[in-house]
C-alpha positions in Angstrom: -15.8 -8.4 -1.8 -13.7 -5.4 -2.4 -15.6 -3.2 0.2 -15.3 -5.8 2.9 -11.9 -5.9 1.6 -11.6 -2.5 2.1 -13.7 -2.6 5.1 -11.0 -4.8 7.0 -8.1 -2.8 6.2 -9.5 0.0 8.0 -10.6 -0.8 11.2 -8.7 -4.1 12.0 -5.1 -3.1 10.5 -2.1 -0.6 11.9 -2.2 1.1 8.5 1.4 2.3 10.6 2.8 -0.9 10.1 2.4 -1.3 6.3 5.1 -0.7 4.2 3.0 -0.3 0.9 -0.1 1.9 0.2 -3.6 -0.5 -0.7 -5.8 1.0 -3.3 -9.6 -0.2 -3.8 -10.4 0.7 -6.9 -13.8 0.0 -8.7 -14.4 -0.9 -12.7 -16.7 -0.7 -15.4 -17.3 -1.6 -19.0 -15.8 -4.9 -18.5 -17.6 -6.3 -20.8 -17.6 -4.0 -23.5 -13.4 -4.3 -23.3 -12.1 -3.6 -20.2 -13.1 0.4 -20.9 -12.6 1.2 -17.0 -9.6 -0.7 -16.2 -7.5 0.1 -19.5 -8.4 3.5 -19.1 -6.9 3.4 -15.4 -3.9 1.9 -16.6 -3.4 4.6 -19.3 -3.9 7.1 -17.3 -1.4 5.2 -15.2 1.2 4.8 -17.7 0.8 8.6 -19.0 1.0 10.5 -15.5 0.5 8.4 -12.7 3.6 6.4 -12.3 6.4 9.2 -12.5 4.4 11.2 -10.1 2.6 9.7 -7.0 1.9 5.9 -7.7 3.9 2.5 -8.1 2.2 -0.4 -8.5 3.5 -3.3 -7.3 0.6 -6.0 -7.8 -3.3 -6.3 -9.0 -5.6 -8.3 -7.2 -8.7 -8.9 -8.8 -12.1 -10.1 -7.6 -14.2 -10.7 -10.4 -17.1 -13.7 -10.0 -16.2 -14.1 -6.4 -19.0 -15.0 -4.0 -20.1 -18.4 -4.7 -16.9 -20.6 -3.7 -17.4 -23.9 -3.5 -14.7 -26.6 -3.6 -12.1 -24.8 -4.1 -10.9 -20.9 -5.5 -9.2 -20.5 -8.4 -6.2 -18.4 -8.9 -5.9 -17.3 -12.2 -2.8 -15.3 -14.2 -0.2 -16.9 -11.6 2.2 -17.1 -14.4 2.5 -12.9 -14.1 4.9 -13.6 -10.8 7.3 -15.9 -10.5 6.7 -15.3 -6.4 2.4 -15.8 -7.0 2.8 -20.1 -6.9 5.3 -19.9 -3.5 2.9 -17.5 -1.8 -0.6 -19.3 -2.7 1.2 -23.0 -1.7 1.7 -21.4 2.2 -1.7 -18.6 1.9 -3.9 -21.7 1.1 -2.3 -24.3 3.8 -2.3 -21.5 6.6 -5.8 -21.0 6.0 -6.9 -24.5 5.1 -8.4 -23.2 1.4 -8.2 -25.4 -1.9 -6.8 -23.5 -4.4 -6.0 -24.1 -8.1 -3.3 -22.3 -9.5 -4.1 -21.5 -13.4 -1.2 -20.3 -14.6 -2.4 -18.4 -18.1 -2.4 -14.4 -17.4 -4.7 -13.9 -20.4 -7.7 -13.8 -18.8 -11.0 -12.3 -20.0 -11.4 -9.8 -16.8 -9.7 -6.6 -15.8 -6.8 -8.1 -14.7 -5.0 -8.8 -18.3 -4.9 -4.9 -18.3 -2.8 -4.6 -15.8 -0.7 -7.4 -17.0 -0.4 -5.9 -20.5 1.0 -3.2 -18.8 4.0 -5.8 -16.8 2.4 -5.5 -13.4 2.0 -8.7 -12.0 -1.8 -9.9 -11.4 -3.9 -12.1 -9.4 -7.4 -13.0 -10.1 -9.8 -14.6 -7.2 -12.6 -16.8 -9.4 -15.2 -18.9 -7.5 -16.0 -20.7 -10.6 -19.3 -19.9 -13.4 -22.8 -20.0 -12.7 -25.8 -19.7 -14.4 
C-alpha cells in the first residue's frame, strides 16, 4: 500500500503544486513495541523538528489489503478536522467508512500520537 502510495505521488502528481512535503516511511518491530516508529519519533523530537522536518499528520496503513464492507478509520479523535474530512473523502469516492474515534491503538500510529501529531490509521479489518 505504501509503495503504490508512493508510487502515485510520483508519476501522476505536480509535486509543484503541493504545498507540503510527503514522506513514505517504512517500520519495524511493531510487534515487539513499536521499536521502529518510536525510535523515528525520538529521533524526531531530539533533532528533527528544529531543523528540517514538521509534521503535520501520520497516515498509517497497517492490515490494509483485504477491505471488505467497509474501511475503518481509527484514532480520528487525534484531529478535530479527521471526522469533517472522512464524511466528504468517503462520499466523493463512494467508500464506507467507520470512524473509531479512540487514538490508542495497538499499531505505529499511537507513537506519533503520543508525541501530539495528529494520526490516521487505514484498517481493513482482522483475518486469520
Amino acid at each position: 500500500m505504501v509503495l503504490e502510495l508512493a508510487q502515485y505521488f510520483a508519476s501522476e502528481i505536480d509535486l509543484n503544486d503541493m504545498k507540503r512535503d510527503i514522506v513514505f516511511a517504512l517500520w519495524s518491530g511493531e510487534e515487539l513495541g513499536l521499536l521502529g516508529s518510536k525510535a523515528f519519533v525520538e529521533h524526531y523530537k531530539d533533532e528533527l523538528r528544529e531543523k528540517v522536518l514538521i509534521i503535520d499528520a501520520v497516515f498509517n496503513f497497517d492490515m490494509v489489503g483485504r477491505l471488505r464492507d467497509k474501511l475503518f478509520m481509527q484514532a480520528v479523535g487525534s484531529s478535530q478536522r479527521w471526522p469533517k474530512l472522512l464524511e466528504i473523502a468517503g462520499a466523493r469516492h463512494g467508500v464506507a467508512l467507520s470512524a473509531q474515534i479512540d487514538p490508542y491503538l495497538p499499531t505505529d500510529s499511537t507513537s506519533f500520537y503520543l508525541a501530539e501529531i495528529p494520526t490516521l490509521n487505514f484498517f481493513t479489518g482482522s483475518h486469520e
